[in-house]
Each structure stands twice: as structure tokens, then as C-alpha cells.
TORTORTI-981129 format. One record per residue (C-alpha): residue number from 1; residue in one letter; z, y, x. Coordinates in steps of 0.25 Angstrom, whole numbers, m for minus. Layout:
! residues N
{NUM; 'a'; {Z; Y; X}}
...
***
This chain:
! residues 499
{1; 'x'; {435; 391; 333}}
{2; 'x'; {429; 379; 332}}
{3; 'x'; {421; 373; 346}}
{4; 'x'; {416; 362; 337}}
{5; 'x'; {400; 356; 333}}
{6; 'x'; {397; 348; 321}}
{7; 'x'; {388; 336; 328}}
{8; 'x'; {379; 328; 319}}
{9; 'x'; {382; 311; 318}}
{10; 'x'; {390; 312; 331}}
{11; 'x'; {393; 298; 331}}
{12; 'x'; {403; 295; 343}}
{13; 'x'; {401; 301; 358}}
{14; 'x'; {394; 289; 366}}
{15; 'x'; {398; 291; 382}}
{16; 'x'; {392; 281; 391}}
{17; 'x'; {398; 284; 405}}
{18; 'x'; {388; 281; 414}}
{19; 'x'; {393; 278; 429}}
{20; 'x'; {385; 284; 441}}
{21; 'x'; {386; 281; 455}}
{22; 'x'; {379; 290; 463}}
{23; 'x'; {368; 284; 474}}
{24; 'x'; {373; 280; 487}}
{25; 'x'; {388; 280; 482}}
{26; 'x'; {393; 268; 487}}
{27; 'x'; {407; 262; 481}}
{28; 'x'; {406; 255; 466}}
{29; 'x'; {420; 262; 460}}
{30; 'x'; {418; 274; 466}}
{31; 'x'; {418; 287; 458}}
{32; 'x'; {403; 291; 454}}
{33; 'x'; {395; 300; 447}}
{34; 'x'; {397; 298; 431}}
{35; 'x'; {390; 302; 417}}
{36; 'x'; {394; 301; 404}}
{37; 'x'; {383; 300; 392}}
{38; 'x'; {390; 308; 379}}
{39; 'x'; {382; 307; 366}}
{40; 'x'; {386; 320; 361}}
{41; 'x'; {378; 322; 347}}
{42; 'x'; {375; 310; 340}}
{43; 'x'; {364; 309; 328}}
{44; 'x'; {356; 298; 321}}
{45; 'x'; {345; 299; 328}}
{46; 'x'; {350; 304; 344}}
{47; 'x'; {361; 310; 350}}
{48; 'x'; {364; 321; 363}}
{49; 'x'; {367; 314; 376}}
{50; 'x'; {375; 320; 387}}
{51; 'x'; {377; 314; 401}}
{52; 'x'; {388; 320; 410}}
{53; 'x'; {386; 317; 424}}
{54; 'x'; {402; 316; 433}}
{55; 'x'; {403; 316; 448}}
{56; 'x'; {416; 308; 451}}
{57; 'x'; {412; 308; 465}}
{58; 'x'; {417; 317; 477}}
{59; 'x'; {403; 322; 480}}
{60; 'x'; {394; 331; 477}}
{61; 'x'; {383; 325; 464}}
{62; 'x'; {368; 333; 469}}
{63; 'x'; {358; 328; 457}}
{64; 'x'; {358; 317; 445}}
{65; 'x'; {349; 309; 440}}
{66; 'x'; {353; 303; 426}}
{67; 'x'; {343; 291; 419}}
{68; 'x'; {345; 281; 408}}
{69; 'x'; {336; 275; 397}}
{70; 'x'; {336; 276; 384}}
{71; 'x'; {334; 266; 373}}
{72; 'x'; {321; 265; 365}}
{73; 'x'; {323; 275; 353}}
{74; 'x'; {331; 285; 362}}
{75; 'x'; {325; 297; 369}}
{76; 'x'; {329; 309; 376}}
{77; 'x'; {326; 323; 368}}
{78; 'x'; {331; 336; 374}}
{79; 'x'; {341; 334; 388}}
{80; 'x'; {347; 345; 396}}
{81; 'x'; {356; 348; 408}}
{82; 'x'; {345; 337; 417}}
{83; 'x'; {330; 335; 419}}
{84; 'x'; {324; 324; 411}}
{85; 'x'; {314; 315; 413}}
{86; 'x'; {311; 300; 404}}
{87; 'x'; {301; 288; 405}}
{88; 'x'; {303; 278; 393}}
{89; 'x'; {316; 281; 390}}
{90; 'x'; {322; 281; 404}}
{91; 'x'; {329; 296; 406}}
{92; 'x'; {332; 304; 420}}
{93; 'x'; {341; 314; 420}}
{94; 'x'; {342; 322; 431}}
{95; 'x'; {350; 335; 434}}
{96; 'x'; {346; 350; 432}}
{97; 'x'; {348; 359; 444}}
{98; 'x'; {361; 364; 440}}
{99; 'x'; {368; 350; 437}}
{100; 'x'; {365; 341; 448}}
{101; 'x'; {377; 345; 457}}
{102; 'x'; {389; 338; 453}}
{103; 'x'; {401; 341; 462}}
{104; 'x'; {412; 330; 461}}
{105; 'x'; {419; 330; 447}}
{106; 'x'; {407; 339; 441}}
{107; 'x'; {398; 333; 430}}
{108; 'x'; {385; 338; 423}}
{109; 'x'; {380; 335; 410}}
{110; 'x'; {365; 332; 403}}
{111; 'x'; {361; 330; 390}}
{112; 'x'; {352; 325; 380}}
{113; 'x'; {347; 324; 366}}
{114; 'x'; {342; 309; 363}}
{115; 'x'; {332; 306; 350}}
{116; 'x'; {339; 290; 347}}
{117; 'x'; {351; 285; 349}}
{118; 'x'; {353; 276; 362}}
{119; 'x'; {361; 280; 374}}
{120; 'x'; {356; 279; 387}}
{121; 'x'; {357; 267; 396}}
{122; 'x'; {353; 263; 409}}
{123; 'x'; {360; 275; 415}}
{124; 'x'; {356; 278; 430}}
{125; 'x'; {361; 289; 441}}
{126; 'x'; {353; 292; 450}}
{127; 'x'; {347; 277; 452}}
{128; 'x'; {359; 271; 451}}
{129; 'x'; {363; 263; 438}}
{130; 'x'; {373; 268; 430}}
{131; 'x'; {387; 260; 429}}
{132; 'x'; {397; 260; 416}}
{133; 'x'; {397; 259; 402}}
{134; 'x'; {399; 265; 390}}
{135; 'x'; {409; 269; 380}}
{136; 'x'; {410; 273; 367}}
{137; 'x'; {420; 281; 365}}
{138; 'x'; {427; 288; 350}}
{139; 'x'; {420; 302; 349}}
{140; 'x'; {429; 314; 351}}
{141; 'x'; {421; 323; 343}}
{142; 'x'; {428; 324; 328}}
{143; 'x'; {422; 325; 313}}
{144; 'x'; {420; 336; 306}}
{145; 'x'; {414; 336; 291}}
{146; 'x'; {403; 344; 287}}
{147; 'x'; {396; 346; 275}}
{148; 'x'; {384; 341; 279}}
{149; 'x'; {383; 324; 275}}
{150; 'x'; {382; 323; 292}}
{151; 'x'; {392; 319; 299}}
{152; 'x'; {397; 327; 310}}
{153; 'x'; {406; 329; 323}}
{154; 'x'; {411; 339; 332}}
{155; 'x'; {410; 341; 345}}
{156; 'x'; {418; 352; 355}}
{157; 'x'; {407; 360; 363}}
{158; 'x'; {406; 368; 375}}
{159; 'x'; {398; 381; 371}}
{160; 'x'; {402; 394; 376}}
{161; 'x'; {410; 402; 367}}
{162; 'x'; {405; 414; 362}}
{163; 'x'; {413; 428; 364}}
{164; 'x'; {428; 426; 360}}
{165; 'x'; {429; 432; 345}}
{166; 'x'; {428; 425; 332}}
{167; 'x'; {416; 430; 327}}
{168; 'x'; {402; 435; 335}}
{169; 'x'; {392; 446; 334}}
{170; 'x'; {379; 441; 342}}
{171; 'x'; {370; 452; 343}}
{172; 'x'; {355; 451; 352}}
{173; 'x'; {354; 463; 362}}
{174; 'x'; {339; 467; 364}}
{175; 'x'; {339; 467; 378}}
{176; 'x'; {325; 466; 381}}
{177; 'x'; {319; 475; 371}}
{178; 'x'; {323; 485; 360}}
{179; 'x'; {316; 482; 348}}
{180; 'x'; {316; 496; 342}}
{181; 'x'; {333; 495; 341}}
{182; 'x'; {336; 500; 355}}
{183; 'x'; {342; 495; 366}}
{184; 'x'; {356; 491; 369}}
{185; 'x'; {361; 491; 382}}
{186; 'x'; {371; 479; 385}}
{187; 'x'; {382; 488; 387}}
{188; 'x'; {381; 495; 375}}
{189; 'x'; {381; 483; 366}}
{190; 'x'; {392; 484; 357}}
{191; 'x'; {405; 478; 356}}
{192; 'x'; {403; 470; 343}}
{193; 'x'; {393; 459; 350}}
{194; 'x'; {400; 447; 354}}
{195; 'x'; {385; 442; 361}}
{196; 'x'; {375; 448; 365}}
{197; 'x'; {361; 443; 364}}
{198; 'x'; {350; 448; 374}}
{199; 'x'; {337; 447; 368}}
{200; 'x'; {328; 442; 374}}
{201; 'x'; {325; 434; 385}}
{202; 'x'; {310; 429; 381}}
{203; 'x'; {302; 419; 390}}
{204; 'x'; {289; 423; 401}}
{205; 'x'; {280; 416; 390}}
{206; 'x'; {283; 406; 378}}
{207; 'x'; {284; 392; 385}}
{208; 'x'; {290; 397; 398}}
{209; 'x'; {304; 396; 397}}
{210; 'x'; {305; 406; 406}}
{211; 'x'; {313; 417; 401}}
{212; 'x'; {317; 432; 405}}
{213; 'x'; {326; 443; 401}}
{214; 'x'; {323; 458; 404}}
{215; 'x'; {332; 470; 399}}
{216; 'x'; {323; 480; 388}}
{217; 'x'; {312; 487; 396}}
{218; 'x'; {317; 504; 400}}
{219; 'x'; {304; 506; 391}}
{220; 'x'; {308; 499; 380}}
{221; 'x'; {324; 503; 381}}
{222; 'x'; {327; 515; 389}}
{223; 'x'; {341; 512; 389}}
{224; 'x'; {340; 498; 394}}
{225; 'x'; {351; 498; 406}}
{226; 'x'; {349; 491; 420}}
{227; 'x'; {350; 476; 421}}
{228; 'x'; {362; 478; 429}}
{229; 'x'; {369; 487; 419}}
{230; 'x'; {364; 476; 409}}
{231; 'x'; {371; 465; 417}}
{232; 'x'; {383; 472; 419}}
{233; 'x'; {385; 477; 403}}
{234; 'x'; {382; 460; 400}}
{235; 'x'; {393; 458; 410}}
{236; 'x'; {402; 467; 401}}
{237; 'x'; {401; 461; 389}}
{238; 'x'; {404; 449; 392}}
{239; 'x'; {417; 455; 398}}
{240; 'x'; {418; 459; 384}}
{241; 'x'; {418; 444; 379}}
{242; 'x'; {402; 446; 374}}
{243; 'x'; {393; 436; 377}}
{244; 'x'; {378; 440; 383}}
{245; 'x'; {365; 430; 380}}
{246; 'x'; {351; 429; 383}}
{247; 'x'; {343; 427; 371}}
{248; 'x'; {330; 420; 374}}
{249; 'x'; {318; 422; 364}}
{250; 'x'; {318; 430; 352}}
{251; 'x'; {307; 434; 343}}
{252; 'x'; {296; 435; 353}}
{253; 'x'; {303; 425; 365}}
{254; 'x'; {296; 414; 361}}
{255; 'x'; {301; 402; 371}}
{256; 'x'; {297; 389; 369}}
{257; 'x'; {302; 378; 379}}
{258; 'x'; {290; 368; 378}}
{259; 'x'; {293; 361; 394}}
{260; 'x'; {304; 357; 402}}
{261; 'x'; {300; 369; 413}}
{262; 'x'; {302; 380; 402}}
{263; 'x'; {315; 373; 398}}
{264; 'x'; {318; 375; 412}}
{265; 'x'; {313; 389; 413}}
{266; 'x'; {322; 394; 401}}
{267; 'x'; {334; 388; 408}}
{268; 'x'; {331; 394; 420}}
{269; 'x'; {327; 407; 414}}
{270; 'x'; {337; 409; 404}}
{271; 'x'; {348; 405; 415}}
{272; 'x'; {343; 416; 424}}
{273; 'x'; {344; 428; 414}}
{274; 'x'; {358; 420; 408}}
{275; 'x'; {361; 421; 423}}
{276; 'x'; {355; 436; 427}}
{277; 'x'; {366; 442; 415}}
{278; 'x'; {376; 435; 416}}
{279; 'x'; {373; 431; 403}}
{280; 'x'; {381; 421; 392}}
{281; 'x'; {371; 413; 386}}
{282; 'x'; {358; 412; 379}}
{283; 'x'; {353; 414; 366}}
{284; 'x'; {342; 406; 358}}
{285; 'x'; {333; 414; 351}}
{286; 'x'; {321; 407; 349}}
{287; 'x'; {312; 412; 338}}
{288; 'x'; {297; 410; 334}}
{289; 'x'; {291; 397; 341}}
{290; 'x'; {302; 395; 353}}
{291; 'x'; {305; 382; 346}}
{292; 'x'; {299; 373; 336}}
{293; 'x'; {298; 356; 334}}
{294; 'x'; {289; 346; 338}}
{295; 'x'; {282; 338; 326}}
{296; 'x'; {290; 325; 326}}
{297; 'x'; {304; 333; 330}}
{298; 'x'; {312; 331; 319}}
{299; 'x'; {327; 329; 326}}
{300; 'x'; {334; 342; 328}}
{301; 'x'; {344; 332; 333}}
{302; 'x'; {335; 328; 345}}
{303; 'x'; {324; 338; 347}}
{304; 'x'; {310; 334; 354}}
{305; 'x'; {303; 348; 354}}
{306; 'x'; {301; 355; 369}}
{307; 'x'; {304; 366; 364}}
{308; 'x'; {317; 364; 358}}
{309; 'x'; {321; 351; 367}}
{310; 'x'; {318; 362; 380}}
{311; 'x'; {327; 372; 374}}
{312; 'x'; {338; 361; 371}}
{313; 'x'; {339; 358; 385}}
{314; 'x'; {337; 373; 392}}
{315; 'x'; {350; 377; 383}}
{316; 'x'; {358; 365; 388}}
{317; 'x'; {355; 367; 401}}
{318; 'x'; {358; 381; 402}}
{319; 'x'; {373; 376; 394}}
{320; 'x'; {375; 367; 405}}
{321; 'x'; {371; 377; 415}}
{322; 'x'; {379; 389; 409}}
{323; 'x'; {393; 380; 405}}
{324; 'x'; {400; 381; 393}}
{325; 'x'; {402; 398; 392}}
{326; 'x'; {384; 397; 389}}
{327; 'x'; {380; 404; 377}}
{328; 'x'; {370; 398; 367}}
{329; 'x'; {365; 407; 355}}
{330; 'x'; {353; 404; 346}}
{331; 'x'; {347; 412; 336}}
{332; 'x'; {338; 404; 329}}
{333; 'x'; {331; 410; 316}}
{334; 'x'; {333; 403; 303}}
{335; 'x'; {318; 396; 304}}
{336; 'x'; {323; 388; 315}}
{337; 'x'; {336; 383; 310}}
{338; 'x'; {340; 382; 294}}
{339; 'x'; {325; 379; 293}}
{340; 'x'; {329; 366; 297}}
{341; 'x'; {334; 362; 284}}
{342; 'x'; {320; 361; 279}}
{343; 'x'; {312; 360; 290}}
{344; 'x'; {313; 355; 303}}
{345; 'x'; {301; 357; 313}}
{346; 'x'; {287; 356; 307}}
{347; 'x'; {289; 344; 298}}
{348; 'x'; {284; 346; 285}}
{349; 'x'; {275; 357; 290}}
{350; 'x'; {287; 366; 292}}
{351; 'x'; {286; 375; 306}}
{352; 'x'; {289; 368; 317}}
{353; 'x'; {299; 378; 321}}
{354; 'x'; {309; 376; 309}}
{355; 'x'; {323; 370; 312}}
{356; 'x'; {317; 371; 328}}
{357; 'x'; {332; 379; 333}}
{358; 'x'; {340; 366; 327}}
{359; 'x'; {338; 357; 338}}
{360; 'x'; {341; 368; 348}}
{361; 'x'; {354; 372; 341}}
{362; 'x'; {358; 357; 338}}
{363; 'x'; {356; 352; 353}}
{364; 'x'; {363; 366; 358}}
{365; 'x'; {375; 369; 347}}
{366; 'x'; {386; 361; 358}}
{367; 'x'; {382; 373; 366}}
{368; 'x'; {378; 385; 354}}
{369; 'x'; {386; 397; 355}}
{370; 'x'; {381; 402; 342}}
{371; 'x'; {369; 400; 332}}
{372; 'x'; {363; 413; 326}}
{373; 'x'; {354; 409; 319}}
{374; 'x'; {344; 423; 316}}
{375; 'x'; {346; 424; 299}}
{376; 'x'; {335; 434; 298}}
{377; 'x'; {322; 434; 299}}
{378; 'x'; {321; 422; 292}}
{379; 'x'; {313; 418; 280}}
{380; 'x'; {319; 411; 268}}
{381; 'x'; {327; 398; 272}}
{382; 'x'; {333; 386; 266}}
{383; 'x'; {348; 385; 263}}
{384; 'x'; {356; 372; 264}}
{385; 'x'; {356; 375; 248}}
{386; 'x'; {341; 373; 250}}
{387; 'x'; {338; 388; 243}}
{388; 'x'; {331; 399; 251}}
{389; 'x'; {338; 409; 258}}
{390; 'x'; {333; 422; 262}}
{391; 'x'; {339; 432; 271}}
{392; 'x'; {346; 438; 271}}
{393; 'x'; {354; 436; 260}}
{394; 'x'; {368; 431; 262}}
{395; 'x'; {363; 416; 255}}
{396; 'x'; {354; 416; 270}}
{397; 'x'; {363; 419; 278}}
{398; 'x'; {374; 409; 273}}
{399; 'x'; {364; 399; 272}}
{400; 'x'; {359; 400; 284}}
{401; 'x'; {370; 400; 292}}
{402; 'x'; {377; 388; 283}}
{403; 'x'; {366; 380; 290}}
{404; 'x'; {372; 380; 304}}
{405; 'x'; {385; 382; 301}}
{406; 'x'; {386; 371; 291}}
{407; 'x'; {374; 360; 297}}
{408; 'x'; {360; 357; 288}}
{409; 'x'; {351; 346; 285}}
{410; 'x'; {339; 346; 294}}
{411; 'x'; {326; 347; 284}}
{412; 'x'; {337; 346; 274}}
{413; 'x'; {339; 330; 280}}
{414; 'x'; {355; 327; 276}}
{415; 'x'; {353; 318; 288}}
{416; 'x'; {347; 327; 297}}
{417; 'x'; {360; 339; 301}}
{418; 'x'; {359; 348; 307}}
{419; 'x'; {374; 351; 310}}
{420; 'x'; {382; 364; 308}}
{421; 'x'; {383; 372; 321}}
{422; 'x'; {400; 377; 323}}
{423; 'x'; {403; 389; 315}}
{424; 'x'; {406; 397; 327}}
{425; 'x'; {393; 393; 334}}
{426; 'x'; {386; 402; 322}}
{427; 'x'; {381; 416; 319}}
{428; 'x'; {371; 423; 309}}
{429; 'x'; {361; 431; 314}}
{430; 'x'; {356; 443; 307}}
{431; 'x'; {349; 455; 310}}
{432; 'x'; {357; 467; 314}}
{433; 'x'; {349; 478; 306}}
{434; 'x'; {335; 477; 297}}
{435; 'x'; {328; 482; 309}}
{436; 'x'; {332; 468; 317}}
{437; 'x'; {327; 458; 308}}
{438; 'x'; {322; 452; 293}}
{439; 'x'; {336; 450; 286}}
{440; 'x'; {346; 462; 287}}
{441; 'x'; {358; 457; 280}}
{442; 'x'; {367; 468; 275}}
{443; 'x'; {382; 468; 283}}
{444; 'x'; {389; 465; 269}}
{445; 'x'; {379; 455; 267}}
{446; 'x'; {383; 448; 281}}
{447; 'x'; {396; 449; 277}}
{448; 'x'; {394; 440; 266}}
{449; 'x'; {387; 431; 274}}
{450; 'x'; {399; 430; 283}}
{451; 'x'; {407; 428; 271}}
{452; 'x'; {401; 417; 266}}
{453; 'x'; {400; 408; 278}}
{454; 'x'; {414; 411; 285}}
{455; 'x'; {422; 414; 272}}
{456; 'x'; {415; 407; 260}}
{457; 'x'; {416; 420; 253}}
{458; 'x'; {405; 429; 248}}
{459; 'x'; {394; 419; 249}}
{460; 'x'; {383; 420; 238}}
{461; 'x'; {374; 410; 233}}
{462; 'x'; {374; 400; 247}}
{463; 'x'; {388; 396; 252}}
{464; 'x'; {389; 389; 264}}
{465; 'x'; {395; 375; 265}}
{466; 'x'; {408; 379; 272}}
{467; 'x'; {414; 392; 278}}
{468; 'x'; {412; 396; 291}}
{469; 'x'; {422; 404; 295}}
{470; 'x'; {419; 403; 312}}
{471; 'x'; {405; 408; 309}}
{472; 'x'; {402; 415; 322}}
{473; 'x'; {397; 427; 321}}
{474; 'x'; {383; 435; 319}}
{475; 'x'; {371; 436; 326}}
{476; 'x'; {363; 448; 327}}
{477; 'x'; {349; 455; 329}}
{478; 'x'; {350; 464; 336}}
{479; 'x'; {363; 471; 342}}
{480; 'x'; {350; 481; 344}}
{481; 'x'; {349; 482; 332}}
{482; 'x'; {362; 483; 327}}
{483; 'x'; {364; 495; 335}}
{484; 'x'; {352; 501; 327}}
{485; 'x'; {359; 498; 315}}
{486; 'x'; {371; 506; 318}}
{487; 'x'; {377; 493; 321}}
{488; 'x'; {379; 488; 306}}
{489; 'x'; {378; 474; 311}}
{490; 'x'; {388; 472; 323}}
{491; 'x'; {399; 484; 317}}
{492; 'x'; {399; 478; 302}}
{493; 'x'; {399; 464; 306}}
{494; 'x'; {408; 463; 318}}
{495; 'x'; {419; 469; 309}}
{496; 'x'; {416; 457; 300}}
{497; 'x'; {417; 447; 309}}
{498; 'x'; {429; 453; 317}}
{499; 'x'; {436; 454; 303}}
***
């Protein structure tokens, strides 16, 4: 399976090696603390930055503090894994509480997302000036073609893999509540879901950042089991090779990230319920208002919102904080993503909200797990064939999904991509029975859809640009909900998937 991204106009990978020698540390040649600046994206109009921060010495490394300038033209958007602070184009990096010990031969890492395409100069350590150069060496990363007229590259990632298994079953778990489908306990969810989603974690008030998780009131969910016995069944699935995540918002979990404190408040927050389960990850479900654009924020390529530059950062830094086995999972709604072929924020006197999720994905898909986009729910949208779809035909669901899967113009802008996410970071999201959502689609009917995408086959009036045959998997609402259905969903379409 592939572990490869498709990178919009990545140019070459400029490192400028940056020599640091720690204060009061005497002799000129002597082994010191180093960081290397990588430009891992590159686009027209900015590029992401990464510093990595090397203790060569035989001591231990208690804080850093990173500053350079930055030309006239270049300036700093979204950052994470340091704390920030710029006057007139001069930057201070200084570490997080989790990333300011280096023990000899360790290293950290920060990064950035720049609007304008200079580098950074004047490089300083701790008041001390920065020795070395830089160097321009032949990028690694390969070509691949698209089908889009951008060009590309790939790049190798670090995201935690998802259960072992070629193909997924994603289903959400109402955890908190029943919502009139019953409650399931955790130990009696049922063999075909690969990860389990627990819905939801939902904030102390809209701007707050702050979030908190509780099991279903015995009121509400007689049968809800103890914390403990919850805790314990987690534990046994994921000796089963199931993965368990925190979802955070939902329908009424509207959570906004509007300052630096509730940035701050979400990481800690969600890091203490990650933490409390013994949990895999974190899903992204942010619905309604939870994200929208600025006027004047036109870039998904380098976003300048709060909202969405505050989201950026809390989700690297949890990455960094969690390694390489972390979980990310969105599940965006349509209006938020393939919106953004005709709109993009409120230009044009569209809602500001459209296309909103496309910076979050672009900024996070070196670290995405898997995108489900939720294909119900949804009014009429646009396909790349620039004809309506409406769910949930088969047309829909092919179209939308040929959208991620295969890269689209931003407000239909051939110089503007949005490039195609990896096949096996992909699942559709569908409502598990009529009772969980607008747009039911028959079994046979999904079946088609699957078809179409992975096989080329059984398509009808939409075909997708290529086949996707390392298509992920499905995403569902709800496995409540499933179960109410006499488990039409997970029984009918795990025997697919598995065939």
C-alpha cells in the first residue's frame, strides 16, 4: 500500500543548516547544538518550513529559543510544536513544555506555514548568532503525474497506520448519549469495526477550547457500564488490532479556536481524555460554525483565519506530542470541502464557511489517517463535470469522492489545486440506516459505488478520472445505529470489502 502524498509545485527541498553553539560553551570546533531548516511543501505563493533542533553535545539541552528575520513579502501564518511571538518581521521560537529537554543525541522539531517565498536569515540561538551556510541539495522526493495540469511530487510520511487489513469499517459509537438507537457498551461492539469513534467530546462553551468527555448518563442508558469496565473493554479492542478515537464536536459541539489560550486549552484538554482511555487518536468533526474564513483569506495553501490557523497548530502539536502511531480522522460535510470548487469563503457573497475544512486537511494530510467526508446530509453539489449531484445517487457519491481522491481546482481556478489526498487515506461516509441521516443509500447501490471507483466498473453517468482500487474503506453513522438496523450496514458491507 502506498505510504506516498501527492504535493503541490514541490520545487526542491531547500536545507539551510543552521550552526548553534550554546551560551557559555567555550571552544570554536567543538560539537554544539544544530538545526536544520527543510522547506517541505512548496507552492507559488508560500511554502511549509520545518526546523529541527540537534544536541551534538554530551549535556543535557533545558530550553530553546529559535529567532530569525524574515524578508519584506514573507510572513509567518500557522506554526506549531513552539510558541511565537514577531515585531516587523523578526520571529522568536521558543520551545513548548514538552520539547525543551534535549538529552545528548536527541532533536525536536517546529514548524511553519509562510505566506511569500523567502527563507529565513539572520538565524540566532539563544543570543548567540548562528554560524554555517546553506546548501541546495537535489530533492529526494519523485514525480508522479496526475490528471490535473499541476504538477506534483511525493513525499513519504509518518502517519500512524490505521488497523492492519486492506480495507476499513469506521463506525462512531454514541458514547455520551443514545439518540433514540440504544446504547452500546464497548464491549459489545461488534467484530466488524476496524475503528471506533466515540462521539463526542464537546467543549464547556463555544470559544473555550476546553473539552470534556463523559460516558451516557444511567438516565439516559440504563446499561451504560462503569468507567472502569469501559476502560478495560478499550483496552481489549485494541488487543484485537481496533483502533479507539475521541471525536470532538459533532452536530451540537460547536468549537471554535478564536485565541492562542483555547488553542492551548484544546491540546491540553483533548490530551487528557486521549490520555484517561488509553485512546488512539482523535477525530475532527467539526460541523456548523466550528470553522469558517476571514474576508481577505483566500490561500488554503496558507491560511490566516484564527479559527482554522488555531486548529492547525493544536493538531501538530498533539502529533508531535503522541509520535508517529497518533490517529487523525476528519469528517468534514460536503459544504466544507468539494464546496470549494465553486466557492471558497465568503467571496462572491458565498458563506464564509465553504471550502473552510481544505486548509485544515492540506496543512495536516502528512499526518491524516483517513478522510471521511460525511456524503449525506448534504444539498446539491457541484461535480468536477460541473453538473449537480444529488445524494444519494451513485453519480454523488462517485463524484464526490473523485474530488479527494483525484485533486480539484479551488473555485474552479486550474492554477489554484487542491491536491488528491493517497487512495488509502480515504473513506466515504454514509448513514448507517434511514433513521441516522438524509441520504440512505441502498447496500446494492453502495456497491456500485465501490465498483466504480476501485474497479472502473458499474459506473453510470459520472466516471471518475482513474481507479482507485486502495480506496480505504467506509465511514458510518452510527454503529448505533447500525445495530438498529439489524446491522444491514457493517454485515453487507464488510463481506464486500473483505471479498
Amino acid at each position: 500500500m502506498s505510504r506516498k502524498i501527492l504535493v503541490a509545485r514541490v520545487a526542491a527541498v531547500l536545507t539551510v543548516v543552521l550552526g548553534i553553539a550554546l551560551a557559555g560553551f567555550v571552544p570554536a570546533h567543538a560539537a554544539g547544538v544544530t538545526a536544520s531548516f527543510v522547506k517541505q511543501q512548496s507552492w507559488e505563493t508560500g511554502y511549509t518550513g520545518q526546523i529541527t533542533l540537534k544536541n551534538d553535545t554530551a549535556s543535557q539541552v533545558t530550553g530553546w529559543k529559535v529567532e530569525f528575520d524574515l524578508p519584506a513579502g514573507t510572513t509567518v501564518g500557522a506554526y506549531w510544536d513552539a510558541l511565537q511571538t514577531n515585531a516587523g518581521g523578526h520571529y522568536v521560537f521558543t520551545n513548548r513544555e514538552y520539547n525543551g529537554n534535549l538529552a545528548p543525541g536527541a532533536s525536536a522539531t517546529f514548524g511553519f506555514n509562510a505566506a511569500g517565498t523567502a527563507a529565513p536569515v539572520n538565524c540566532r540561538i539563544n543570543g548567540s548568532p548562528c554560524d554555517g551556510g546553506s546548501t541546495n541539495p537535489t530533492s529526494t522526493t519523485t514525480t508522479s503525474k496526475t490528471t490535473t495540469s499541476t504538477s506534483t511530487a511525493t513525499t513519504t510520511t509518518t502517519t500512524g497506520p490505521p488497523p492492519a487489513g486492506n480495507k476499513l469499517l469506521v463506525g462512531y459509537l454514541h458514547s455520551s448519549f443514545a439518540n433514540g438507537s440504544g446504547y452500546i457498551r464497548m464491549a459489545d461492539v461488534p467484530a466488524e469495526w476496524d475503528i471506533i469513534q466515540l462521539a463526542f467530546a464537546e467543549p464547556t462553551s463555544v470559544t473555550s477550547g476546553d473539552l470534556r468527555f463523559k460516558l451516557c448518563p444511567v438516565a439516559e442508558c440504563p446499561n451504560v457500564e462503569s468507567e472502569a469496565e469501559f476502560t478495560a473493554a478499550i483496552k481489549a479492542k485494541q488487543a484485537q488490532g481496533k483502533k479507539v478515537l475521541i471525536s470532538i464536536g459533532g452536530q451540537n459541539g460547536q468549537v471554535q479556536l478564536t485565541s492562542t489560550a483555547a488553542r492551548d486549552a484544546f491540546v491540553s484538554s483533548v490530551s487528557a481524555i486521549i490520555d484517561r482511555y488509553g485512546l488512539n487518536g482523535l477525530d475532527i468533526d467539526f460541523e456548523g460554525h466550528s470553522l469558517y474564513l476571514d474576508s481577505g483569506d483566500t490561500d488554503f495553501k496558507a491560511p490566516r483565519t484564527s479559527v482554522v490557523v488555531n486548529l492547525i497548530s493544536a493538531l501538530k502539536t498533539l502529533k508531535a506530542k503522541y509520535g508517529s502511531a497518533f490517529q487523525l480522522t476528519m469528517a468534514p460535510e460536503t459544504f466544507f470541502v468539494q464546496l470549494g470548487y465553486q466557492h471558497y469563503g465568503g467571496s462572491g457573497g458565498a458563506d464564509n464557511r465553504a471550502g473552510s475544512y481544505l486548509p485544515v486537511i492540506h496543512a495536516m494530510r502528512n499526518d491524516l489517517t483517513l478522510l471521511h467526508v460525511q456524503q449525506y446530509n448534504s444539498g446539491p453539489i457541484m461535480g468536477l463535470d460541473n453538473q449537480w449531484k444529488q445524494m444519494p445517487s451513485v453519480d454523488f457519491h462517485v463524484a464526490m469522492a473523485d474530488m479527494v481522491l483525484g485533486g480539484f481546482p479551488v473555485k474552479g481556478d486550474p492554477n489554484n489545486q487542491f491536491p488528491a489526498l493517497r487512495q488509502d487515506q480515504i473513506a466515504l461516509g454514509l448513514p448507517a440506516s434511514p433513521n441516522a441521516g438524509n441520504g440512505h443509500t441502498a447496500v446494492a447501490a453502495v456497491h456500485k459505488v465501490l465498483d466504480c471507483l476501485m474497479k472502473g466498473s458499474n459506473c453510470e453517468s459520472y466516471k471518475p478520472r482513474a481507479k482507485y482500487p486502495s480506496l480505504r474503506g467506509l465511514m458510518t453513522w452510527s454503529i448505533n445505529w447500525d445495530r438498529f438496523n439489524n446491522a444491514e450496514f457493517s454485515k453487507n458491507h464488510r463481506a464486500y470489502l473483505d471479498r
